[in-house]
C-alpha positions as CSV (number, residue, x, y, z in Angstrom):
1,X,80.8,143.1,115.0
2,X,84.7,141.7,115.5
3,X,84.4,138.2,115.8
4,X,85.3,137.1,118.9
5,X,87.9,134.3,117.3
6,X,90.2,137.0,115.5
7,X,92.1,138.9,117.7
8,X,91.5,143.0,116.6
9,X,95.2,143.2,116.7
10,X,95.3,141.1,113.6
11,X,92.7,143.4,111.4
12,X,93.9,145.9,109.5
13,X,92.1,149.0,110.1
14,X,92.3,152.4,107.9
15,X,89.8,155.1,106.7
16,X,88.6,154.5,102.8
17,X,88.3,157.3,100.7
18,X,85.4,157.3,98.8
19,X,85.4,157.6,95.2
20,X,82.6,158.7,92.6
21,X,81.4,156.6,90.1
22,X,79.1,156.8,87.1
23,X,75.4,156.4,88.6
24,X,74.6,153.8,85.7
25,X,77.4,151.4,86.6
26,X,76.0,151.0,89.7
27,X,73.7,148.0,89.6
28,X,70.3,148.2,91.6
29,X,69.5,146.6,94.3
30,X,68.9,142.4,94.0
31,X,65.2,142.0,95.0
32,X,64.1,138.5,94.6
33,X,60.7,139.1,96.3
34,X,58.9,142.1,95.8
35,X,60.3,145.1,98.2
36,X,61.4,143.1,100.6
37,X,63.3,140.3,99.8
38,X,66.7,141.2,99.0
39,X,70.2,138.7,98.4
40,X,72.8,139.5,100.8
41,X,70.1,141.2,103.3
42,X,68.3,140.3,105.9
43,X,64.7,140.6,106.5
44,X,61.7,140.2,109.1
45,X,58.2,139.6,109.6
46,X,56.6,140.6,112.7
47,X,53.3,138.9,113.8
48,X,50.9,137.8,116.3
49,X,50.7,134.1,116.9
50,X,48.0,132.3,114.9
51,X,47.8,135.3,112.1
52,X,49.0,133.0,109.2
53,X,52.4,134.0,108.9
54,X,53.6,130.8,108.6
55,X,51.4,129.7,105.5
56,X,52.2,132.9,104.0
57,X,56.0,132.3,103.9
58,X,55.2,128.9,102.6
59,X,53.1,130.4,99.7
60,X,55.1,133.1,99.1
61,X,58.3,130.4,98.9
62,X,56.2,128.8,96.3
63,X,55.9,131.9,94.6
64,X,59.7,132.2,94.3
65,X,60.2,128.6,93.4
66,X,57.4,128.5,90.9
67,X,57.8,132.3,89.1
68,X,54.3,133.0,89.9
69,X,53.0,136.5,91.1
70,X,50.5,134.6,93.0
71,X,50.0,137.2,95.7
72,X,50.7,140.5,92.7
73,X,54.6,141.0,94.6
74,X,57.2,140.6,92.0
75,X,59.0,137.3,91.6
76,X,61.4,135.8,89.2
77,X,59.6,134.9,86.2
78,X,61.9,131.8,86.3
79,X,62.0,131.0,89.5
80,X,64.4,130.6,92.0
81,X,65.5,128.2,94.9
82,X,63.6,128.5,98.2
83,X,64.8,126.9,101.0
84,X,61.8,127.2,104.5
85,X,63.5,126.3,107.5
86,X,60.4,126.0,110.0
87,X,61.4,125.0,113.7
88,X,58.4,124.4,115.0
89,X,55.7,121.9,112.6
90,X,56.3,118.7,111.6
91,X,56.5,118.1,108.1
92,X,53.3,116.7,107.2
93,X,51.8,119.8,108.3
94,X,54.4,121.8,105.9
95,X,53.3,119.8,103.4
96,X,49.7,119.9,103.9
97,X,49.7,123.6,103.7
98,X,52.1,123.8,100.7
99,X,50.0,121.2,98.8
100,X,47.0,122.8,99.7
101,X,48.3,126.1,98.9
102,X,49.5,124.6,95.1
103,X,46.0,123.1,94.5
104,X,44.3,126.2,95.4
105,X,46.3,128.6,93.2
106,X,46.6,125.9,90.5
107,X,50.7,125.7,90.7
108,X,51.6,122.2,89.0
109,X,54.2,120.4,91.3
110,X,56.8,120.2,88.1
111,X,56.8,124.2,88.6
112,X,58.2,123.9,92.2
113,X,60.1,120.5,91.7
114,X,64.3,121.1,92.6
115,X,63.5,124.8,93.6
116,X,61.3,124.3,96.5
117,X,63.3,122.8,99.5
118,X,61.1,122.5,103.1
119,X,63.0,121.3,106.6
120,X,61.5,120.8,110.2
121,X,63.6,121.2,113.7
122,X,61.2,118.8,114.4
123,X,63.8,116.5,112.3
124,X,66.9,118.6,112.5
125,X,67.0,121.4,115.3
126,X,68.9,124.2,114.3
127,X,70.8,126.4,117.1
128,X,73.3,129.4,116.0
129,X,73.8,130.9,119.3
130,X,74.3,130.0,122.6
131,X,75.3,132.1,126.0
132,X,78.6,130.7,127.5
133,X,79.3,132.2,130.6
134,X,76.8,135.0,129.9
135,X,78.2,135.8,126.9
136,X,76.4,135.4,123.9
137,X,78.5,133.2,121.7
138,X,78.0,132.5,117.5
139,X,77.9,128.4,117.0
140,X,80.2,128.4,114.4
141,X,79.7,124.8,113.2
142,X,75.8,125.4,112.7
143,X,76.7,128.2,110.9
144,X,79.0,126.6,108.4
145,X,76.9,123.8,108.0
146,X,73.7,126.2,107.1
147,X,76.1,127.8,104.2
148,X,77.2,124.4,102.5
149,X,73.8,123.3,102.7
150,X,72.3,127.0,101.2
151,X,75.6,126.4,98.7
152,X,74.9,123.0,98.2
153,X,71.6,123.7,96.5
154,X,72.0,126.9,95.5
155,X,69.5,128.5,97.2
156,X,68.6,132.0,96.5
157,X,65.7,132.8,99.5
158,X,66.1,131.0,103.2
159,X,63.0,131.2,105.0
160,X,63.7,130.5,109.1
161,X,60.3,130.4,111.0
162,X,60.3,131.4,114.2
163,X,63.9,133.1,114.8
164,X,63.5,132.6,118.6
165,X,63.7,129.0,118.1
166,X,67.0,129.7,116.1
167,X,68.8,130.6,118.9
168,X,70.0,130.5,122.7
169,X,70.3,133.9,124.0
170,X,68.2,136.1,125.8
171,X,65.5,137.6,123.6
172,X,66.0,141.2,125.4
173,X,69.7,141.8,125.1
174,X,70.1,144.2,122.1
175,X,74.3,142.9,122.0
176,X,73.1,139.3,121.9
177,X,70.2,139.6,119.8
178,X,72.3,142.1,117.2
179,X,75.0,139.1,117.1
180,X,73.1,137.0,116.4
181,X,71.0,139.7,113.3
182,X,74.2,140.8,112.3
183,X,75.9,136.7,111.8
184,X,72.5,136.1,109.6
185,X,73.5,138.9,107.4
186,X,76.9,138.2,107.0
187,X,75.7,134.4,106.0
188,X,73.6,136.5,103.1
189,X,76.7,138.1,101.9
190,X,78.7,135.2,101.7
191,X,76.1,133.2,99.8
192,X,74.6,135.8,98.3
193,X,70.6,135.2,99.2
194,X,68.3,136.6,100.8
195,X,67.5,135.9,104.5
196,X,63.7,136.3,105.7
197,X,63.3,135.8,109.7
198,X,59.8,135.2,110.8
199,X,59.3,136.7,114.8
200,X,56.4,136.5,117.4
201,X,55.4,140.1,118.5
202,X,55.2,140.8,121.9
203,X,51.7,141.1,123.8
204,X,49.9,144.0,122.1
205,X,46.6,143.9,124.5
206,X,44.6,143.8,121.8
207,X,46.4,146.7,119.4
208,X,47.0,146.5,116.2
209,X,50.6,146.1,116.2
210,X,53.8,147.4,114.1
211,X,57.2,146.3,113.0
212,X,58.3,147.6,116.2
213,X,56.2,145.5,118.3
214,X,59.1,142.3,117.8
215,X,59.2,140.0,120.7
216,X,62.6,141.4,123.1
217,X,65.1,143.9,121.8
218,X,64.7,146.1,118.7
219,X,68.1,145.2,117.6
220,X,66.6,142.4,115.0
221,X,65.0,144.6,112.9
222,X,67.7,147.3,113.2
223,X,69.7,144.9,111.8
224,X,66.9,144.1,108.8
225,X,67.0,145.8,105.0
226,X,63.4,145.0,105.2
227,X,60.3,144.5,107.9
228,X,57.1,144.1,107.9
229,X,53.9,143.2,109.8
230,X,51.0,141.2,109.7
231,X,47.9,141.9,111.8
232,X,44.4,140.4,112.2
């Protein structure tokens, strides 16, 4: 996607050849959770409301943060930084399901302590896009202030929870919705972490529902290394 502020005229354009090289200097590819967490990629989960998925990206954030397989998907055995983003609870219930989440697996809170790192919109909204004229349009600011703050501390795996609170554009246009996809990843690649977005599906009537079933257009999880869904 050009960006809007860079006139094409200015881009250099050309055809790259491509050149072989050895297969084993070729490094594989960066999980940091399992197979489906991966730095400088984006990735979804798709779910029903009231289906946990917001207390499993908090447990699986402390599983990054602490090292601990605690759901058997591979982590760092060190840990790394984990930063959940949720634009919807207040904190206190954040932390009530993290704390509760740390007692029940036994996960001591100097495991998680200056790795795990939770924010509310409830506190601090967050807004990457907007429509301007019918147009979707990138928020440039927010998005430079999400990469000092992800730089600032390092973090290795942002968690946003729900994407359609994220943003201001129309849910069911693909060019909008793949904008907006399409900014998130380039954020991964410059600060090389992953990116998990959490989305609502849309109504199912009462079928079990797949990665396909994302609220609006399919463009998020075209743009996604990774999705996945969660079902009753």
């Amino acid at each position: 996607t050009i960006n809007p502020e860079t006139p094409s005229s200015a881009m250099s354009l050309k055809a790259t050849p491509f050149v072989w090289h050895d297969p084993l200097s070729i490094p594989p590819r960066p999980w940091v959770y399992g197979r489906h967490m991966i730095r400088k990629q984006v990735s979804v989960t798709v779910a029903p409301g009231g289906v946990g998925k917001s207390s499993l990206t908090l447990l699986e954030a402390v599983c990054l943060a602490s090292g601990r397989q605690l759901l058997g998907e591979w982590v760092n055995h060190g840990g790394v930084n984990a930063w959940v983003y949720n634009l919807e609870d207040p904190r206190e219930e954040m932390d009530r399901r993290v704390i509760g989440a740390m007692m029940h697996h036994g996960v001591q809170p100097s495991e998680v302590e200056g790795k795990l790192f939770l924010d509310t919109g409830r506190e601090r909204p967050l807004c990457t896009a907007v429509e301007i004229k019918g147009e979707a349009t990138i928020v440039r600011p927010e998005m430079q202030a999400l990469e000092a703050a992800i730089k600032e501390r390092a973090i290795d795996v942002l968690i946003i929870d729900p994407f359609v609170s994220s943003h201001r554009v129309s849910e069911n246009a693909s060019g909008a919705i793949d904008l907006v996809a399409k900014e998130w990843a380039r954020l991964a690649d410059r600060c090389n972490c992953a990116v998990e977005l959490v989305h609502h599906t849309r109504k199912t009537g009462g079928q079990e529902a797949t990665s396909e079933d994302g609220r609006g257009s399919s463009a998020l999880l075209g743009a996604a290394r990774s999705g996945r869904v969660l079902n009753n």
